[in-house]
C-alpha angles and dihedrals in degrees: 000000000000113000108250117211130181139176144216151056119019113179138143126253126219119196132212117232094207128065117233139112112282139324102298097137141015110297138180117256140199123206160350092231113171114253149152113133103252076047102066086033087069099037084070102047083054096045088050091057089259123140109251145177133179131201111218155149126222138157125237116265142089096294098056094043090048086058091043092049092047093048090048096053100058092049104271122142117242109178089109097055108100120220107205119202118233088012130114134233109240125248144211121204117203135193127171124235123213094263099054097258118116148233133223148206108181119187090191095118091064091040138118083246099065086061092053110145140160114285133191084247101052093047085053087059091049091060088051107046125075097194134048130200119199122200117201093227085059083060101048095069122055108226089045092046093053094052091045093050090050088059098046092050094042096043091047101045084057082056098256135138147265140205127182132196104183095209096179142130124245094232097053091054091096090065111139099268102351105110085052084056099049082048087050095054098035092055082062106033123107101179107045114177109179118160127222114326103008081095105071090031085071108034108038094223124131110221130032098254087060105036075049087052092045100061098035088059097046076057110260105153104203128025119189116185118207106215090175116206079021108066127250138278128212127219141193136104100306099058143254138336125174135191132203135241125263128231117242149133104251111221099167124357092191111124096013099116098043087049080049090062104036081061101052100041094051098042091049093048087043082055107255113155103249094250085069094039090048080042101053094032093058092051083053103051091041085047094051091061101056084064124075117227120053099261099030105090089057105136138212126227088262105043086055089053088055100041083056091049093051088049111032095116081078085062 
């Protein structure tokens, strides 16, 4: 199985135990859980048995050697990840509102993470790795763009692979050089996982046939559409596949995306038809939200097997 490596933001989360709008006044807090989206990505691909590296930036401090702790243990590979002296490891502080959404307080800005560059150490692991997976959130920063696009150009040019989920929100596309970034990667990518809108936000099409169409013809092999509490469709040349929901009581949704499409990366590269990689990754991502904490709803093999068992009446 090819070695999967990705690159961008670690940081730890701290949730609020009360529901309200904001950080206006003292609240409890749980935590600190280990967390940055390409983080919990692969911290999926390690917890399913696949070969994995990440690219990163913390301080050290408690909180960066907690998320390097926790990445080691389940098999991933954290040479790449910088511990900068007299830095600190971002944050992000949640609270949940009464609907269920959800708001934020990021430190990433004054992080270890803003200051992300290539190290000997990361230009070893793109060497090493065959396949390369880009979070939008790695693009929307330079340092870290520059150290993600590196990786794409040196592991494709090896004849390796990519896969992109876009993970980012419609008000921060104006960025200054960010909507050339996200064209970059797509016009390489061959696994592309956007949910919901994202869609529409890259693409410019109005409705989902064409945005599919879009993106097949610029090249893009497989698509694979995240519809959240929906389920899940497939997309490549040969057609559609679509998977249903699963049934589950969301504690923290929080990190299911990002174990989605660990899943589906691994399994595909692994060799699973898409039908059992769609399968598996969407037990992952419904399982992810019944845990508190970003990463800790990351599932086994097994754990997923069971999870289906226990739910194959949705099937």
């Amino acid at each position: 199985m090819p070695k999967i490596l990705t690159v961008g933001e670690i940081l730890v989360e701290l949730i609020a135990t009360t529901k309200g709008d904001g950080f206006h006044e003292p609240q409890p807090l749980i935590g600190p859980y280990p967390s940055g989206a390409p983080a919990i990505f692969v911290n999926q691909v390690g917890r399913l048995g696949g070969d994995a590296a990440i690219i990163g930036r913390v301080g050290d401090d408690n909180f960066g050697h907690l998320n390097i702790a926790r990445l080691a243990r389940d098999g991933i590979d954290v040479s790449g990840i910088e511990v900068a002296q007299g830095e600190v490891t971002g944050c992000a502080f949640v609270r949940y509102r009464e609907d269920g959404s959800r708001s934020f307080v990021f430190t990433m800005a004054q992080s270890a993470t803003a200051a992300l560059s290539i190290t000997g150490a990361g230009a070893s692991l793109m060497e090493s790795c065959d396949h390369i997976h880009i979070m939008g959130t790695a693009l929307s920063a330079s340092g870290m763009a520059e150290v993600a696009m590196e990786a794409v150009v040196r592991i494709k040019a090896r004849g390796g692979s990519l896969s992109f989920d876009p993970n980012i929100r419609p008000e921060i596309l104006d960025t200054p050089g960010l909507r050339a970034r996200l064209d970059g990667v797509l016009d390489q990518t061959d696994i592309f996982l956007p949910s919901g809108n994202e869609l529409f936000m890259l693409t410019g099409a109005r409705d989902e046939a064409s945005a599919i169409r879009v993106l097949l013809e610029r090249g893009i092999r497989e698509i694979v559409l995240k519809r959240g509490a929906e389920g899940a469709s497939h997309f490549d040349a040969d057609g559609r596949t679509d998977i249903a929901p699963l049934t589950v009581e969301e504690i923290d949704p929080t990190g299911a995306g990002d174990c989605f499409g660990g899943a589906f990366v691994t399994l595909r590269l692994a060799g699973a038809t898409p039908f059992e990689a769609l399968r598996l990754a969407n037990a992952a991502g419904a399982r992810a939200v019944t845990r508190t904490g970003p990463m800790e709803g990351s599932s086994t093999r097994a754990e997923l097997d069971r999870f289906l068992a226990d739910h194959e009446t949705d099937y």
